[in-house]
C-alpha positions in Angstrom: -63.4 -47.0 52.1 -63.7 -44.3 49.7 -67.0 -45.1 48.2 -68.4 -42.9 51.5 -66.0 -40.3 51.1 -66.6 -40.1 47.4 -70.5 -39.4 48.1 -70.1 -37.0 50.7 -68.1 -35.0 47.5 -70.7 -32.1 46.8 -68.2 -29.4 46.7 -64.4 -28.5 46.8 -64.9 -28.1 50.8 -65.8 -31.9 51.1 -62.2 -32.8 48.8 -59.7 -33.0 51.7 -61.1 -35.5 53.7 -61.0 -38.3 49.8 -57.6 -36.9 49.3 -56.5 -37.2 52.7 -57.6 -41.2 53.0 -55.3 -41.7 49.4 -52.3 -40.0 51.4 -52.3 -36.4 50.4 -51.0 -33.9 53.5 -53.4 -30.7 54.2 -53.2 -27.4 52.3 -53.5 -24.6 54.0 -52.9 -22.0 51.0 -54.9 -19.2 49.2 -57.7 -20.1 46.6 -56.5 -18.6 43.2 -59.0 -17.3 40.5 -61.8 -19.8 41.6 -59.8 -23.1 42.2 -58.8 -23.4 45.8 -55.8 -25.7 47.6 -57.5 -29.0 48.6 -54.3 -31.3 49.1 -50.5 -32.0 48.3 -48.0 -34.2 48.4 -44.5 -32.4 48.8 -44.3 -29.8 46.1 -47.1 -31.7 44.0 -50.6 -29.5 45.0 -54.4 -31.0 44.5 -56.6 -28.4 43.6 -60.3 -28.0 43.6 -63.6 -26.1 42.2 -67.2 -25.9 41.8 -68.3 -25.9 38.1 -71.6 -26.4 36.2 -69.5 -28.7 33.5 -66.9 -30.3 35.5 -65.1 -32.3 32.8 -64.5 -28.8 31.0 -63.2 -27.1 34.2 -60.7 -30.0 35.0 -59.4 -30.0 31.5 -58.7 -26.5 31.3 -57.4 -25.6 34.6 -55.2 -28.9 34.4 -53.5 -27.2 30.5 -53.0 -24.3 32.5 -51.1 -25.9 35.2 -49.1 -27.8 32.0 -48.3 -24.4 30.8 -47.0 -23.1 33.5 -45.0 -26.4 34.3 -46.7 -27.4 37.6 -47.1 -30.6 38.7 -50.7 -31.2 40.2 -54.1 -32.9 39.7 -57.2 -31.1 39.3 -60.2 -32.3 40.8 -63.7 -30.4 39.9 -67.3 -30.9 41.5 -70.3 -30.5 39.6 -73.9 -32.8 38.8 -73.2 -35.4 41.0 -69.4 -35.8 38.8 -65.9 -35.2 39.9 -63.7 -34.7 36.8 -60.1 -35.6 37.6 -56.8 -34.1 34.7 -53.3 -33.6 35.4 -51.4 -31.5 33.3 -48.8 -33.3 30.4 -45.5 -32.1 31.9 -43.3 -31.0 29.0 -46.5 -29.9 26.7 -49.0 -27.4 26.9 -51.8 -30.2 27.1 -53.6 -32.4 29.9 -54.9 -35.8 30.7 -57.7 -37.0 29.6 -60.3 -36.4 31.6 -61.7 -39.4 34.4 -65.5 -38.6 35.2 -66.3 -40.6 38.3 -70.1 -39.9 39.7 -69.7 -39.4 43.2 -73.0 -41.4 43.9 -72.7 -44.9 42.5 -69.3 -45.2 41.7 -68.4 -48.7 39.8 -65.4 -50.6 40.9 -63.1 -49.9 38.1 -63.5 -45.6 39.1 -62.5 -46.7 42.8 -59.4 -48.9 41.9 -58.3 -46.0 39.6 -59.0 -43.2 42.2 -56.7 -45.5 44.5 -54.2 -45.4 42.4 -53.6 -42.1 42.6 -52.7 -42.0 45.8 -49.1 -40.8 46.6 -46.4 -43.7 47.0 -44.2 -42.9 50.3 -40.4 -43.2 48.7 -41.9 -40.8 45.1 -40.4 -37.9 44.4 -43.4 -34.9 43.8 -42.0 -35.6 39.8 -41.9 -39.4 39.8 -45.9 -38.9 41.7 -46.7 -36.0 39.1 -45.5 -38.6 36.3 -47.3 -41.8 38.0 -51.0 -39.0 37.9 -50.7 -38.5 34.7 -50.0 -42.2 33.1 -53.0 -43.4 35.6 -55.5 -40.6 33.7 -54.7 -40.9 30.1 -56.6 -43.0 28.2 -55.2 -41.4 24.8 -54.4 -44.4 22.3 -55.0 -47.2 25.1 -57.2 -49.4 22.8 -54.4 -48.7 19.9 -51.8 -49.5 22.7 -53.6 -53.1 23.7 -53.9 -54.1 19.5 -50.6 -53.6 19.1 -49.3 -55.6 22.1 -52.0 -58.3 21.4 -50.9 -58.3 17.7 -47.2 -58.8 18.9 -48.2 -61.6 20.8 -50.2 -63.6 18.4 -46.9 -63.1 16.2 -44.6 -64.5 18.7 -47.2 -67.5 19.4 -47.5 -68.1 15.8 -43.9 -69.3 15.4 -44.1 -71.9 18.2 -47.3 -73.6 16.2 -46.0 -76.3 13.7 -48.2 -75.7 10.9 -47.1 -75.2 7.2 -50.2 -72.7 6.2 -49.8 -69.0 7.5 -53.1 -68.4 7.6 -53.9 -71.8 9.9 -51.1 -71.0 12.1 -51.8 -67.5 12.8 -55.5 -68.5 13.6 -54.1 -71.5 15.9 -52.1 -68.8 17.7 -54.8 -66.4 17.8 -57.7 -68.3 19.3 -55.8 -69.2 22.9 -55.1 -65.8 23.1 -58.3 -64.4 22.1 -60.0 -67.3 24.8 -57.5 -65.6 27.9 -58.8 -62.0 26.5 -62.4 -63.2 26.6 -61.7 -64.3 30.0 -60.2 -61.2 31.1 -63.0 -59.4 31.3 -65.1 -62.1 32.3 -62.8 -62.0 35.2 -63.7 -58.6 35.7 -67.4 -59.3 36.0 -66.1 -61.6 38.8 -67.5 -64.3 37.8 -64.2 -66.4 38.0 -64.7 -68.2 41.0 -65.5 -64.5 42.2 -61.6 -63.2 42.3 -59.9 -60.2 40.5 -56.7 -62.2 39.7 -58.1 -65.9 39.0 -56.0 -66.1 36.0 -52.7 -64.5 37.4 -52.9 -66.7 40.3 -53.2 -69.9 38.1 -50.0 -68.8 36.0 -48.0 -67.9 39.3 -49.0 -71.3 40.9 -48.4 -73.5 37.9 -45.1 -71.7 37.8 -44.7 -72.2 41.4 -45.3 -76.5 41.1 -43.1 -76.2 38.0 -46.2 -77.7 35.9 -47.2 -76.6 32.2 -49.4 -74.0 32.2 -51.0 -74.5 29.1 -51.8 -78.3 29.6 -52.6 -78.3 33.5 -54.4 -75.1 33.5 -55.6 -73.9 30.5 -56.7 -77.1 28.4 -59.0 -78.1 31.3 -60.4 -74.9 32.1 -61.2 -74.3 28.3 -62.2 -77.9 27.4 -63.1 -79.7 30.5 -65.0 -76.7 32.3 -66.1 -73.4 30.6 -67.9 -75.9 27.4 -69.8 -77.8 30.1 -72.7 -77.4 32.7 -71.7 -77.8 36.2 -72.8 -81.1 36.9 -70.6 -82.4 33.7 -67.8 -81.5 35.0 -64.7 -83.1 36.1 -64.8 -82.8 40.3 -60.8 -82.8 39.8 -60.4 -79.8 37.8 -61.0 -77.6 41.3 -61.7 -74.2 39.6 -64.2 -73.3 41.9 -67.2 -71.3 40.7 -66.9 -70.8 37.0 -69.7 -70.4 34.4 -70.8 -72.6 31.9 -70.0 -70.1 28.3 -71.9 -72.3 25.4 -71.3 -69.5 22.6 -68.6 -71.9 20.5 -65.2 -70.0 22.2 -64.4 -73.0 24.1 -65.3 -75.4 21.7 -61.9 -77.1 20.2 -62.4 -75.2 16.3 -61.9 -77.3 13.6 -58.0 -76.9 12.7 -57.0 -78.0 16.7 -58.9 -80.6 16.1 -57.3 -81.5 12.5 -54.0 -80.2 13.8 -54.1 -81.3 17.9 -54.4 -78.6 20.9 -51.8 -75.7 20.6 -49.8 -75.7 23.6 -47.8 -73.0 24.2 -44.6 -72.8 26.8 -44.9 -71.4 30.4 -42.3 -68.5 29.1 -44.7 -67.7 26.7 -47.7 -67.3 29.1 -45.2 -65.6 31.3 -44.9 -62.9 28.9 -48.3 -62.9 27.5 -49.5 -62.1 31.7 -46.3 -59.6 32.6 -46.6 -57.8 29.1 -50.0 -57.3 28.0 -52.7 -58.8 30.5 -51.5 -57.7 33.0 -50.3 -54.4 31.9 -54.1 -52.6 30.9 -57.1 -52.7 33.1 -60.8 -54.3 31.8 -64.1 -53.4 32.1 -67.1 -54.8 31.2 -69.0 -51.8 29.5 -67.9 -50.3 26.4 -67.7 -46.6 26.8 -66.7 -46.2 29.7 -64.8 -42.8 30.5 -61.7 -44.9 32.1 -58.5 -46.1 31.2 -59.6 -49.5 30.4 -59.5 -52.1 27.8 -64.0 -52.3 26.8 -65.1 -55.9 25.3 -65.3 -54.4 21.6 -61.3 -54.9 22.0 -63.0 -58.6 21.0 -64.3 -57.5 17.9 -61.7 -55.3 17.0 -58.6 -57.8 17.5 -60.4 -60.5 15.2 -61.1 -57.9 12.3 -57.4 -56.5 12.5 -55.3 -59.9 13.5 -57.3 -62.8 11.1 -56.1 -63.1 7.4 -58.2 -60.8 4.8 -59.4 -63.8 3.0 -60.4 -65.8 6.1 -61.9 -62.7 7.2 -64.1 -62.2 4.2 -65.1 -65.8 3.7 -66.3 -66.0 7.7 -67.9 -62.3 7.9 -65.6 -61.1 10.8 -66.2 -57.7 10.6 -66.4 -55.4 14.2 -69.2 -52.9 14.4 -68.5 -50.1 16.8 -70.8 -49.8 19.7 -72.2 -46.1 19.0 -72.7 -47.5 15.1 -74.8 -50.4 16.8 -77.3 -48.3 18.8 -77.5 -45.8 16.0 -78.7 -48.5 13.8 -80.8 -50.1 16.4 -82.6 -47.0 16.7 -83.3 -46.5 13.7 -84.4 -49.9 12.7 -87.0 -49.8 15.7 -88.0 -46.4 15.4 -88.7 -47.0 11.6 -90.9 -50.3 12.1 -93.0 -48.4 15.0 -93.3 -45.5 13.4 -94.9 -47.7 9.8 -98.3 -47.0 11.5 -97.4 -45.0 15.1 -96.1 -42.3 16.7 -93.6 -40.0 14.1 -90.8 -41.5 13.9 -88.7 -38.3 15.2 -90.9 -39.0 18.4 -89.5 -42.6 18.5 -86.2 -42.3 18.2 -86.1 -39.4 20.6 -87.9 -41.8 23.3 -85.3 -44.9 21.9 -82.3 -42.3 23.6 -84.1 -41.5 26.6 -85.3 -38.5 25.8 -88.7 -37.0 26.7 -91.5 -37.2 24.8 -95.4 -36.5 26.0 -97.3 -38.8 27.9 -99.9 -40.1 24.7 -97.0 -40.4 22.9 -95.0 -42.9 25.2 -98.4 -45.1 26.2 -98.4 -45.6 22.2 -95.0 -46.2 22.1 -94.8 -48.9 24.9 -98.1 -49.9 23.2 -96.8 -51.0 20.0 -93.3 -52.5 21.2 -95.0 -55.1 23.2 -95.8 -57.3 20.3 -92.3 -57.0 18.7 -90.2 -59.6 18.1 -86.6 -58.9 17.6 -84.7 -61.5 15.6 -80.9 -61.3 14.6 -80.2 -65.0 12.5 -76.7 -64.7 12.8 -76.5 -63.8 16.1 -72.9 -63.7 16.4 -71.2 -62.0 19.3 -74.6 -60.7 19.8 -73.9 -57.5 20.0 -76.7 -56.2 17.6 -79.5 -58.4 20.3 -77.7 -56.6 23.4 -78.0 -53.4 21.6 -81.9 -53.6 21.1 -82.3 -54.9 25.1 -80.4 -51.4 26.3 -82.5 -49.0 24.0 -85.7 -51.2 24.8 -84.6 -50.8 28.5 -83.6 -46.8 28.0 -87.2 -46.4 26.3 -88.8 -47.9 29.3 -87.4 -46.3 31.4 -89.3 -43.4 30.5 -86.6 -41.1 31.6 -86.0 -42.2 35.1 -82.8 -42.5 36.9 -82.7 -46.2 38.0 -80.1 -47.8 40.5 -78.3 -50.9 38.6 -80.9 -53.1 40.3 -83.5 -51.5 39.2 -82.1 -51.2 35.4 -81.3 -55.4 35.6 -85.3 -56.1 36.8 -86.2 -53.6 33.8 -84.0 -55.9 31.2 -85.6 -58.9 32.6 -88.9 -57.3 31.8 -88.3 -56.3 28.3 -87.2 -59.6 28.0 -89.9 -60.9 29.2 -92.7 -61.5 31.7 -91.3 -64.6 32.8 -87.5 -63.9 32.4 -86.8 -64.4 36.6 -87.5 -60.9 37.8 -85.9 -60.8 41.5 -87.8 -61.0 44.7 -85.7 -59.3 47.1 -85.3 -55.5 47.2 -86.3 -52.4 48.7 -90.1 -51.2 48.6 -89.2 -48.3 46.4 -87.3 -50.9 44.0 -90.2 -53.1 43.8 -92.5 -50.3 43.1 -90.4 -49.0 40.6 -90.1 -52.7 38.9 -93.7 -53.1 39.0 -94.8 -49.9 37.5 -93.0 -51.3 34.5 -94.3 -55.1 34.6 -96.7 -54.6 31.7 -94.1 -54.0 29.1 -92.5 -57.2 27.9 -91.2 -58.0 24.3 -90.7 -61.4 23.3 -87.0 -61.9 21.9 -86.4 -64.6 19.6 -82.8 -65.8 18.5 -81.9 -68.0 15.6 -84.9 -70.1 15.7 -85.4 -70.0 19.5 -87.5 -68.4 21.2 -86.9 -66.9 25.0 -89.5 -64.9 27.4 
């Protein structure tokens, strides 16, 4: 497992063993100017250092090793972070730069920390090659809209509908429902498997049955629209989630028009092409080569019609434009009769602020209501629950446990805290059971 090895990582010394578990072969040679030999694989060397900024380190050593055309990775220690570049072979630049904390690594970090292990048959070039597409992340989201955009195109011309605008939107929403479910998939709450929707394609291939009709319509229509007990005991999915937002409801034009069903060479290409070609995780900003959920908002802005656009509201807000305005709306109605609101918003980031302060702080947020009518993707409600949570926090470094009991509590007293957990957990929770907020959500109201 590398999770261990990845925590035992508290300087370049500790390296060899990680790389050694991916594949890499000892290296015996001289440290050079701070950075010291940690592994290799033929000619292509790992190397290592200590350094207060890591990500700056890797990024700089890694252009040096592009300017001097050698093929390596560089992997530097520093704050409980190990910052991983390879140079650009063939320009004077590097990789972007993949931050992994060496501590609580998520699952996404480890798959891609995997993948940089060295393949038996490669070449110290074709390996040197394989580093560097692994580690950039330049343009990825660009790369995904494109593709996506592509594909609803090529969808659109198998939909027999005379309007552009209807068929384009009858092509998009299938497409949009599998990208919804891609990264539910990576929650793993798809019958709890990585692949649930690859292996459905490969077996309906396999049984020579249509994809879109024996697969998809049910799973859409028949399972992810309905509670658990009103579902069809036929349509063996396994452990699927009921998702009531509307995306699996049929929209109005498939039900004026009938279900789209599109070919099993189209799904074959939509999986082998796109899917399956970009990673997903389920946090937007992530510092990973991954497609974030805002690739939701974004596709619907740039793919739908301008006029359909305009008359629905689809517009995507960016997630750092979402906090910022979060904060600022909070911080200003606390601040009407509080604590300045300078004071607020530095405690709304997770910043420090004085004791008196915070107790008036926590104070007046227990009353507030936070109401979005529209609702939406919710992204502006989600916003206020992880700068309520950050504020409560109080500028503690929680465990992901610890951070979900402390959402349920700013949801509210009564929003199923767990019971199970260590004592230290528990003590932690409970120090911050008095602080609940009441949310309330296009007329209803949750606690």
């Amino acid at each position: 497992m590398l999770a261990p090895l990845l925590a035992r990582c508290r300087q370049t010394d500790d390296l060899p063993p990680l790389f050694a578990r991916l594949g890499y072969a000892a290296d015996d040679g001289e440290p050079e100017e701070g950075w010291r030999p940690v592994a290799r694989w033929r000619t292509f060397r790992v190397v290592g250092a200590n350094a207060p900024d890591p990500r700056d380190a890797a990024r700089a050593m890694a252009r040096h090793l592009a300017a001097t055309a050698q093929p390596g990775l560089v992997a530097a220690l520093g704050g409980g972070t190990l910052a991983l570049a390879a140079p650009r072979l063939g320009v004077s630049r590097s990789s972007p730069v993949l931050a992994i904390p060496t501590g609580r690594p998520d699952a996404l970090h480890l798959q891609l920390l995997a993948e940089l292990g060295p393949r038996p048959t490669a070449t110290a070039l074709e390996h040197a090659l394989r580093v560097s597409d692994v580690l950039t992340t330049e343009r990825v989201g660009a790369r995904f809209f494109g593709a996506f955009r592509d594909l609803v195109g090529h969808a659109g011309t198998m939909v027999s509908v005379r309007d552009a605008a209807d068929r384009r939107l009858l092509a998009l929403l299938p497409l949009t429902r599998i990208l919804f479910l891609y990264f539910v998939q990576a929650k793993g709450w798809l019958d709890d498997q990585s692949d649930f929707l690859r292996a459905r394609l490969d077996d309906a291939l396999a049984r020579r049955r249509h994809f879109h009709r024996t697969v998809l319509h049910p799973l859409f229509f028949g399972t992810l629209n309905r509670p658990a007990d009103a579902r069809s005991r036929r349509a063996g999915f396994g452990a699927i989630p009921y998702l009531n937002g509307g995306l699996f409801e049929p929209h109005p034009l498939e039900r004026a028009h009938g279900p789209v069903l599109l070919s099993n060479a189209f799904w074959r290409e939509a999986f082998d092409e796109v899917f399956e070609r970009f990673r997903f995780c389920v946090r937007e900003g992530d510092d990973v080569d991954a497609i974030a959920p805002d690739m939701l908002g974004r596709v619907f802005e740039g793919v739908m019609e301008t006029r359909e656009r305009r008359g629905s509201g689809t517009f995507y807000t960016p997630e750092p434009l979402v906090r910022d305005i979060v904060i600022a709306t909070i911080a200003t109605a606390v601040a009407a009769s509080g604590p300045p609101c300078s004071a607020v918003q530095a405690a709304l980031r997770g910043d420090g602020i004085g004791d008196a302060e915070r107790e008036e702080l926590f104070r007046r947020l227990r009353p507030m209501r936070v109401l979005d009518p529209a609702v939406g993707s919710g992204a502006f409600l989600l916003g206020a629950l992880e700068v309520l949570t950050t504020a409560w926090a109080s500028g503690d470094t929680l465990s992901a446990k610890q951070r979900s009991r402390l959402r349920r509590r700013v949801l509210g007293p009564d929003a199923g805290a767990e019971q199970n957990g260590t004592e230290q957990e528990q003590g932690k929770a409970s120090r911050h059971d008095r602080h609940g907020v009441t949310w309330q959500t296009a007329g209803r109201t949750s606690r």
